[in-house]
LUMDRENVEX-130132 format. One line per 10 residues: for each residue x, y, z of C-alpha. Coordinates in steps of 0.5 Angstrom, whole numbers, padded with zeros to 4 digits, always signed. Layout:
BEGIN
X,Y,Z | ...;
***
This chain:
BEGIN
-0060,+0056,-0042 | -0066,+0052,-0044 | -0063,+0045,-0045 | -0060,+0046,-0038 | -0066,+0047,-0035 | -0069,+0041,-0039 | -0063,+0037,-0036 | -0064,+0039,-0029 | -0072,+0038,-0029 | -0071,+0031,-0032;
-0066,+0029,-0026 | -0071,+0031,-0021 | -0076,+0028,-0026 | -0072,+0022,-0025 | -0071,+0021,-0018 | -0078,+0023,-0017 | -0080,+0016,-0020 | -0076,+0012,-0016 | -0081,+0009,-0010 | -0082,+0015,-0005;
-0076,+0017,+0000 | -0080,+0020,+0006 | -0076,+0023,+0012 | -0080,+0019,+0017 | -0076,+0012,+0016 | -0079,+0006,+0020 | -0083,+0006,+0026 | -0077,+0003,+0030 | -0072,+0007,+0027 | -0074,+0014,+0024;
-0071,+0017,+0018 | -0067,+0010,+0017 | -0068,+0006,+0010 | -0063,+0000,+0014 | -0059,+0000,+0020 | -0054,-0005,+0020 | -0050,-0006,+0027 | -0054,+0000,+0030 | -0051,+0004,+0025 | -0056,+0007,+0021;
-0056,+0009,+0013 | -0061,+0015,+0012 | -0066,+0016,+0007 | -0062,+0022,+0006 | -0055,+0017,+0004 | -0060,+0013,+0000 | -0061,+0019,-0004 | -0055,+0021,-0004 | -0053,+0015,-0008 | -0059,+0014,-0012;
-0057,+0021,-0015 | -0050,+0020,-0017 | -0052,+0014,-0021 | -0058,+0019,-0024 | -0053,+0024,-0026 | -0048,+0020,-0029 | -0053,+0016,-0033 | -0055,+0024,-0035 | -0048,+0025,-0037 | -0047,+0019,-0041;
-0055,+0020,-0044 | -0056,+0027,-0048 | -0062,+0025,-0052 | -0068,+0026,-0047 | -0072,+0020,-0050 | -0067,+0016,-0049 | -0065,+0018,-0042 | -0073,+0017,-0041 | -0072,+0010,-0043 | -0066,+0009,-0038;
-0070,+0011,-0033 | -0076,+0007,-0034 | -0072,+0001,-0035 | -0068,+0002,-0028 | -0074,+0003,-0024 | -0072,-0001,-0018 | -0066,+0003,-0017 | -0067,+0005,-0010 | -0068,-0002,-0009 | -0063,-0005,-0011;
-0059,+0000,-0008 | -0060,+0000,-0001 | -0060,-0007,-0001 | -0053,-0006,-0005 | -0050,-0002,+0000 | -0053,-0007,+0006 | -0051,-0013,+0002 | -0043,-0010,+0002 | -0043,-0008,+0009 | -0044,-0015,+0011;
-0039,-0018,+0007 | -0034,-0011,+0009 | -0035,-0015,+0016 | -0034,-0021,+0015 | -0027,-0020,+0011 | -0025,-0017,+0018 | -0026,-0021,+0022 | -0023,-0026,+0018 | -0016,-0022,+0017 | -0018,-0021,+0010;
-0014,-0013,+0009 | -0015,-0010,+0001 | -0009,-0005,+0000 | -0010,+0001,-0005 | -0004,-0003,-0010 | -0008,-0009,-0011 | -0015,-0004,-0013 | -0010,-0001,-0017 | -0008,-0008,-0021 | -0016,-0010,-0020;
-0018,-0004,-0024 | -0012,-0005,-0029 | -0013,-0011,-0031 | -0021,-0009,-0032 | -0019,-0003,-0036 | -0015,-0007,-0040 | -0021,-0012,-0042 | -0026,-0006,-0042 | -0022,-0001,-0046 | -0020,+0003,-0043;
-0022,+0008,-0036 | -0028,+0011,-0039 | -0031,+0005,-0042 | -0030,+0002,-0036 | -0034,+0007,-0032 | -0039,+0006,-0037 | -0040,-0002,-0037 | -0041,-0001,-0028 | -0046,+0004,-0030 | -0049,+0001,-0034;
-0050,-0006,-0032 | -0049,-0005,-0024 | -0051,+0002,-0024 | -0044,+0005,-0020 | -0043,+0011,-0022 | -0036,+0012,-0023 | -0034,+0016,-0017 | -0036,+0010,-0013 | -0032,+0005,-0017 | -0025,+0004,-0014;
-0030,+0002,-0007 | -0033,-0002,-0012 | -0027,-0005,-0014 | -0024,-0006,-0007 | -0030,-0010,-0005 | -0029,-0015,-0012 | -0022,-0016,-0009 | -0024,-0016,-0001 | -0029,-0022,-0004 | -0024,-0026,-0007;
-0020,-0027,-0001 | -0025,-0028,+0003 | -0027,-0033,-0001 | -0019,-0036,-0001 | -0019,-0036,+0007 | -0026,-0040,+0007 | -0024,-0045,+0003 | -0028,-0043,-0003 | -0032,-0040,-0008 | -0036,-0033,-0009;
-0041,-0038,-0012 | -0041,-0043,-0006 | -0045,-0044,-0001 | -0041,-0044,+0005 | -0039,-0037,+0002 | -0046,-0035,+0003 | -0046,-0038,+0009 | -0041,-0034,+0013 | -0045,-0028,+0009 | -0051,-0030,+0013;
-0049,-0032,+0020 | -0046,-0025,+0020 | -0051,-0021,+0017 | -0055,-0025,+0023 | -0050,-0023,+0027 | -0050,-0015,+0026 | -0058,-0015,+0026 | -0060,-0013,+0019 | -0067,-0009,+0019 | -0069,-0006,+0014;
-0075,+0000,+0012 | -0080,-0006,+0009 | -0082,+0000,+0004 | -0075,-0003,+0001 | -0077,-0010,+0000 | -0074,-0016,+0006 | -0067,-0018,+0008 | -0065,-0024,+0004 | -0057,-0023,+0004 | -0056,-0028,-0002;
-0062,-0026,-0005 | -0061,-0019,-0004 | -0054,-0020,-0007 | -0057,-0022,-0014 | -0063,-0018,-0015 | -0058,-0012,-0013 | -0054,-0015,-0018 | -0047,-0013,-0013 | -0041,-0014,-0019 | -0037,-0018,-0014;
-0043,-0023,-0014 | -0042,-0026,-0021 | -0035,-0022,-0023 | -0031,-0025,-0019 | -0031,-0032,-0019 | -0031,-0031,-0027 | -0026,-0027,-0027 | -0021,-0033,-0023 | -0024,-0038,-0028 | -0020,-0033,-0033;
-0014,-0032,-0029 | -0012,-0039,-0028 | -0015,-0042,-0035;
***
């Protein structure tokens, strides 16, 4: 009884250390952290995300100090998250209006051959967690966005790492009027893409150097 106490305050301790979530947004757009081609992600969302990764990060940590350690050494979480969630909504459009589709069998092989390279569907879930902080409920969307990034790279005639990749993440960025809450920082869509450390940024395009040496 007492450790699942101790567990439950260390959460909301955890939460809580990430850079204050308040209901009133910006002045433009209240309550929202982003609004992306007039859609808006909530603070709530943001914080809804933001806890899944928490608590998977507390499932996988039992020592209390250690946990503590995980926590310090994630301080920009929230962050990294909103500008992650931004950042893959624009590439999500720009795959769409290039005719890129991504069918649930081809996550399916993306994932299998990750789990084979990684050990297994827990170590897996592990890795994601702990180097990209994707909680494992959110890995499959993860992955479908590795994939839908790879074929967009192919329909542009280029690479993930190219600047004509960026280019086209760019213009569409600009096109669906990105504004972001400046208590999270300012929209740069590349630099954003490398700060929150997206996998499909730097993973895929070695995961094609693999595929075809």
């Amino acid at each position: 009884m007492h450790r699942r106490r101790r567990t439950a305050l260390l959460l909301s301790a955890a939460i809580a250390a990430a850079p204050l979530l308040t209901a009133c947004g910006s002045d433009a757009h209240p309550g929202a952290a982003a609004v992306v081609d007039g859609r808006r992600i909530t603070v709530g969302e943001l914080q809804s995300r933001v806890a899944e990764v928490r608590s998977a990060q507390r499932a996988a940590v039992q020592d209390d100090t250690q946990y503590a350690q995980v926590v310090a050494n994630t301080g920009s979480l929230t962050r990294d998250t909103l500008h992650e969630m931004v950042l893959d909504e624009v590439l999500h459009r720009t795959a769409q209006d290039a005719g890129v589709t991504v069918s649930r069998s081809e996550v399916q092989r993306e994932r299998a051959g990750l789990e084979q390279q990684a050990g297994g569907s827990k170590a897996l879930e592990s890795v994601w967690l702990q180097r990209y902080g994707i909680a494992p409920e959110r890995l499959d969307d993860n992955l479908r966005l590795q994939v839908e990034a790879s074929k967009l790279a192919t329909v542009l005639g280029t690479q993930v790492s190219e600047p004509a990749f960026w280019k086209a993440l760019s213009d569409k960025s600009k096109q669906l009027g990105v504004d972001l809450n400046p208590r999270y920082g300012t929209w740069d869509v590349q630099k954003s893409g490398v700060e929150a450390k997206a996998p499909w940024v730097k993973d895929v395009t070695a995961a094609e150097s693999q595929q075809t040496a």
